[in-house]
N, C-alpha and C positions, 0 to 999 in steps of 0.2 A: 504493500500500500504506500504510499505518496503522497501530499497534502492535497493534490487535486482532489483527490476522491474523496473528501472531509465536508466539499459544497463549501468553500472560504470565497467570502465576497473579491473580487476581482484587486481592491487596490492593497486590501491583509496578506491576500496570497502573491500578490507585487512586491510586497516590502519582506516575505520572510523568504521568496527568490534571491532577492538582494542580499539576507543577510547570510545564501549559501545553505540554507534548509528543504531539503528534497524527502524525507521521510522519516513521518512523525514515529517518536519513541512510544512505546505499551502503553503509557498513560495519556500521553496526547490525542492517540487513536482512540483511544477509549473515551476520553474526556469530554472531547470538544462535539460531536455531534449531540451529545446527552444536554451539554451546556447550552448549547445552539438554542434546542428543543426548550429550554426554560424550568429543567427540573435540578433541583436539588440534588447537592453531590458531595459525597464521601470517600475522599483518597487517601489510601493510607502508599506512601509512595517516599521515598528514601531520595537524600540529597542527589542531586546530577542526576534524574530520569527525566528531565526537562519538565516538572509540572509547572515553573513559572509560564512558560509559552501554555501550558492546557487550560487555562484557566485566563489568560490574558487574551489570546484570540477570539475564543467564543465570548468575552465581553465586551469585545470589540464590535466585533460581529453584531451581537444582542442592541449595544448602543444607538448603532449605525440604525440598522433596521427600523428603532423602533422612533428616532424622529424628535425626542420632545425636545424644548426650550433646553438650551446649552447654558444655562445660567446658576444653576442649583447641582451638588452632589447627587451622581447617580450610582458611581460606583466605589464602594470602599475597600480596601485592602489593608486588612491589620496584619501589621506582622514584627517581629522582636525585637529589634535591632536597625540598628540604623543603616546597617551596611548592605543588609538584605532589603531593606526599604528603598532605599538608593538605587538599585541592581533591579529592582521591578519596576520602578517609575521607568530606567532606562531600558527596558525588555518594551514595555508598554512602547513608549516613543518609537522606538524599531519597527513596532507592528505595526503602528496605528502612523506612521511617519506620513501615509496620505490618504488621510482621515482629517478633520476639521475638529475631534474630540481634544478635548483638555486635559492635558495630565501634570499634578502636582505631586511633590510628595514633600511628607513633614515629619520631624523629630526632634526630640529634643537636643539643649546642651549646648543652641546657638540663640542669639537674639530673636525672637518672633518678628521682627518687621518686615520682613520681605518675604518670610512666609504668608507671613498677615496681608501683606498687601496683593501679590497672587492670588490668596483669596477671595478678595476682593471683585476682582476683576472677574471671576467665573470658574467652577471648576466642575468636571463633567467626572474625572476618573480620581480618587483622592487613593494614595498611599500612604500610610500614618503606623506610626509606631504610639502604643495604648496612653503612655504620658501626657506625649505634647496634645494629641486629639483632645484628650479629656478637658487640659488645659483651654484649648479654645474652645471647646463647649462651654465650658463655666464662663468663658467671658465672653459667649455669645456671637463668637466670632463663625462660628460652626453651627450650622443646622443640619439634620440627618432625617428630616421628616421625607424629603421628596427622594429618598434611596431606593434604589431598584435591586439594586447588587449587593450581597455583602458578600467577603473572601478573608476568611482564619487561615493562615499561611503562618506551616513552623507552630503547631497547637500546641506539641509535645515540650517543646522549647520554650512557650510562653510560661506553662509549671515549672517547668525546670530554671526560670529568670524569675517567676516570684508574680508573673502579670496576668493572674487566671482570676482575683478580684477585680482587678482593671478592666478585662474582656468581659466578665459578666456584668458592669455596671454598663460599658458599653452597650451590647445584645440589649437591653433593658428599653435604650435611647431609640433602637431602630423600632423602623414601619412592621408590625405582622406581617404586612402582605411582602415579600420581598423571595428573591432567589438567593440560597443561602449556598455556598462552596465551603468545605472544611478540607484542611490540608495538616499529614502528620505522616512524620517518619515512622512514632511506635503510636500504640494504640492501649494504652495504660487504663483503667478501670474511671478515675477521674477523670480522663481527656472522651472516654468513651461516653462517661455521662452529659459530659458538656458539648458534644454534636449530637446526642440526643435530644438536647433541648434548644438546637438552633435548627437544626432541617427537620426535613418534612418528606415522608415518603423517599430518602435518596437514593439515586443509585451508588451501587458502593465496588468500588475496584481497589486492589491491593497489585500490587504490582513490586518486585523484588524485595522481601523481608528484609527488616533491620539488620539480624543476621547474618546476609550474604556480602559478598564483596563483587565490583566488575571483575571480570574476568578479564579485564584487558590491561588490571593493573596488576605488575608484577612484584609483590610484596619479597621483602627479605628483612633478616633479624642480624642484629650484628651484637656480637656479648663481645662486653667493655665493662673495666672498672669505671665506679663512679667518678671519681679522680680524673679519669681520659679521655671522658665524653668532649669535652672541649675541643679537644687537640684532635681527636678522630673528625670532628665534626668540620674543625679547618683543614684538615688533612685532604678529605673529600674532597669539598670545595676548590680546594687549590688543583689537586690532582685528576680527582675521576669525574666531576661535574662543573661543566661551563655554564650549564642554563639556568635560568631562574630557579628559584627554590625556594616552599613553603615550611617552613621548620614548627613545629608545636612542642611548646614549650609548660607543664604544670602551673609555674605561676610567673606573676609578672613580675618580682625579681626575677626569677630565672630569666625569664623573655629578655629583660634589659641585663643583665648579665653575659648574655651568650652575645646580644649586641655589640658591646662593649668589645668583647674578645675578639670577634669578626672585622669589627672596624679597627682596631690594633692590629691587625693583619693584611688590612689594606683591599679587605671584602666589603663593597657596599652594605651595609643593613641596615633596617628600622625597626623598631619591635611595635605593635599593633596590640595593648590590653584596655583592659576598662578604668587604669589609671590616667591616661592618655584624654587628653581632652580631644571632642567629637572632631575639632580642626585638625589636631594631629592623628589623631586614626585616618581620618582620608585622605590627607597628604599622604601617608603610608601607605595605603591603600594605591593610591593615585600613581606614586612614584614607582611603585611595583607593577603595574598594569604599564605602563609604560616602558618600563627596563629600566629607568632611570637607577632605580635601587633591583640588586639583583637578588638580595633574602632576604624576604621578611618574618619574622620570628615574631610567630600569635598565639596566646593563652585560646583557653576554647572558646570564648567568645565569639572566636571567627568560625569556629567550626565549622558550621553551616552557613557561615554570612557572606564566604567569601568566595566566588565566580570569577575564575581569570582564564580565558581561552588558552588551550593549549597547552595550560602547567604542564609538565613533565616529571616533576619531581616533589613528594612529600618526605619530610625527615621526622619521626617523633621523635626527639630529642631525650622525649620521657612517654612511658605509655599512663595514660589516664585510669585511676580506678572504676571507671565506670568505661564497661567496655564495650557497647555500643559505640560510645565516642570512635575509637578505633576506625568503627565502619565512614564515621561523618569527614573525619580527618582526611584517611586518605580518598575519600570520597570528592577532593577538589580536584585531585586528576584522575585521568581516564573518562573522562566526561564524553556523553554523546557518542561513546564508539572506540572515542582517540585512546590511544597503548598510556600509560603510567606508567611511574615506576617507585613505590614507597619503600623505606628505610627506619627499621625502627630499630634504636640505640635501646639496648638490655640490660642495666648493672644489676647485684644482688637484691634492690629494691623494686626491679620491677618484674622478678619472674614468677610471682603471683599472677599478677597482672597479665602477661603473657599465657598464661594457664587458660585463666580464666578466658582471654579472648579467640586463642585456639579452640577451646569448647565453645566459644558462640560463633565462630564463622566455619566452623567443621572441619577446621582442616589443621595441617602442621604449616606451620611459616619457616621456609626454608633458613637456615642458618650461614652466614657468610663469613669462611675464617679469615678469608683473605687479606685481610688489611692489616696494618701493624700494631694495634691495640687491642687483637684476641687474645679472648682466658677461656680456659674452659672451666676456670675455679672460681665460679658463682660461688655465694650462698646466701641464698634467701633469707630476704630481711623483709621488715615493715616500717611503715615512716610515722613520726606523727604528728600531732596538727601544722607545723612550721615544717612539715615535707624533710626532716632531720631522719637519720634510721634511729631506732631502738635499739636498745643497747641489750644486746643475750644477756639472759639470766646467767650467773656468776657461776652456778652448778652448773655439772658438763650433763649436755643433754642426753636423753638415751637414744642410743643410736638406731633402734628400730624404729622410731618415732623422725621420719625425717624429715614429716612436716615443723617439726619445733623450730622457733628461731635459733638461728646458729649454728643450726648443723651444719657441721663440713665435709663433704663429699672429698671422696678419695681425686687428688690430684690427676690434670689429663684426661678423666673421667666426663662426658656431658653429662649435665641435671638432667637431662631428659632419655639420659640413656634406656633403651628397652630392658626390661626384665627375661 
């Protein structure tokens, strides 16, 4: 199938020619004729399966068709983050680029005037992050009576940032009568309840579990003392990889640390966390997307926020105790099709972690000796709340117990040796 055969009004299916798109991914196929049609929709659909375009066309589409007064909100898109909020205004634009429709988007962290004043002016398709919107509804700068569309994009993301009070004050503000779109990588018991009480009869497509990973990226584990992660990671950089590179880093010391290191070495970086004020996260953002900076080193924050054509390369610096994350990380490359290739750095503190996400994405993650800061002399530690290891209990543990902290495996030996 092809996007011809979706029935795309002649200037949507002109502009995603141009932007080089000849056949919609599993959820786009799926999405966009249901959307067309004006029913209610429930995607449960994992970063990089293109649902920004499945949900952006057919409201396009829907807009276009339906003719009213361009003066008043018709289409809403909430979604978590500012960087992801950013990235669908500019999807929106692309589609709708010869279309007469209006598209804004807003968040917080900068001055409202020029949002406000945009406003003003008319807005047909709004993108908003739950703050700043709430914000200018209290001061009336925002009405949501004449909505036709609403779109929860990233649901599972909005719990996991703390803004599922925010969304449901919102829901509260909109029209009954309206086409409701919900968007979420997992589908958790609470996030299950709250599209339950926004659509209406949906259709419901799932399309690649949390779980899986593309297959077109080519995942590898590299074990390193914690001590070496640095110096491996510049080592890389200088030697085995020239192209851009997305690093995820635990926290945001870490992120500006590894910074630090990079640019003492005479490697562009920027680091991208939620210390960072919203101007410098998109200059980051910005100078990355363009080559200007060639790594940029992001807490998860970006997880899912960040859309760069063509990445090639993810490095976890550290793997995340939540191991979904895993799948979202390297999920910025191999997008659409295109080959990846992720690298995740292994010390004694992260081979829980590593356990743990080999059991959610079902497979073994190849191990790579190659480089000159292999050990095969892990052992498994735990960290705690300042991301520090714990220090083994003072008695020597017993050695059939190898899950205890501090055991030490026989030298030369891998942790993960077969039995």
């Amino acid at each position: 199938m092809n996007f011809t055969d979706l029935n795309i009004i002649e200037p949507i299916a002109r502009a995603i020619q141009g932007e080089g798109y000849t056949n919609p991914t599993p959820i786009q196929e799926k999405a966009i004729p249901e959307i067309i049609k004006g029913k209610d929709f429930l995607g449960c659909a994992q970063t990089g399966t293109g649902k920004t375009a499945a949900f952006a066309i057919p409201i396009l589409q829907n807009l276009t068709n339906n003719k009213t007064p361009n003066n008043h909100i018709k289409a809403l898109i909430l979604t978590p983050t500012r960087e992801l909020a950013i990235q669908i205004e500019e999807s929106f634009k692309a589609y709708g680029k010869y279309l007469p429709l209006k598209k804004l988007v807003i968040f917080g962290g900068v001055k409202q005037g020029s949002q406000e004043a945009a406003l003003k002016k008319g807005v047909d398709i709004l993108v908003a992050t739950p703050g700043r919107l709430l914000d200018f509804i209290s001061q009336g700068i925002i009405s949501l009576k004449d909505l036709e569309i609403f779109v929860l994009d990233e649901a599972d993301r909005m719990l996991d940032m703390g803004f599922v009070h925010d969304v449901k004050r919102i829901i509260k503000l909109l029209p009954q009568k309206r086409q409701s779109l919900f968007f979420s990588a997992t589908m958790p018991a609470e996030i299950q309840k709250l599209a339950d009480s926004i659509l209406v009869n949906p259709v419901k497509v799932e399309v690649t579990p949390v779980s899986s990973t593309a297959k077109t990226i080519q995942q590898s584990v590299y074990f390193v003392e914690r001590e070496d992660k640095l110096n491996l990671l510049t080592h890389i950089l200088q030697n085995d990889i020239a192209e851009s590179v997305l690093v995820f880093a635990r926290t945001k010391h870490g992120a500006d640390r590894i910074t630090r290191k990079l640019v003492k070495s005479n490697i562009s970086a920027q680091a991208i966390h939620g210390d960072k004020s919203q101007n410098a996260r998109q200059n980051a953002l910005s100078n990355f997307k363009s080559g200007k900076t060639r790594v940029l080193i992001a807490t998860d924050i970006a997880a899912r926020g960040i859309d760069i054509d063509e990445l090639k390369y993810v490095i976890n610096f550290e793997l995340s105790d939540v191991s979904e994350t895993y799948v979202h990380r390297i999920g910025r490359t191999g997008r659409a099709g295109a080959e990846g290739t992720s690298i995740s750095f292994v010390d004694g503190l992260d081979l829980l972690n590593l356990k743990n996400t080999e059991k959610l994405i079902g497979m073994k993650i190849p191990v790579i000796k190659d480089h000159p800061f292999h050990t095969d002399n892990l052992v498994a530690q735990k960290r705690d709340s300042n991301n520090k290891p714990v220090q083994a209990n003072s008695q020597k543990p017993n050695p059939a117990k190898k899950e205890d902290i501090g055991y030490k495996k026989p030298k030369n030996k891998s942790f993960f040796r077969k039995k």
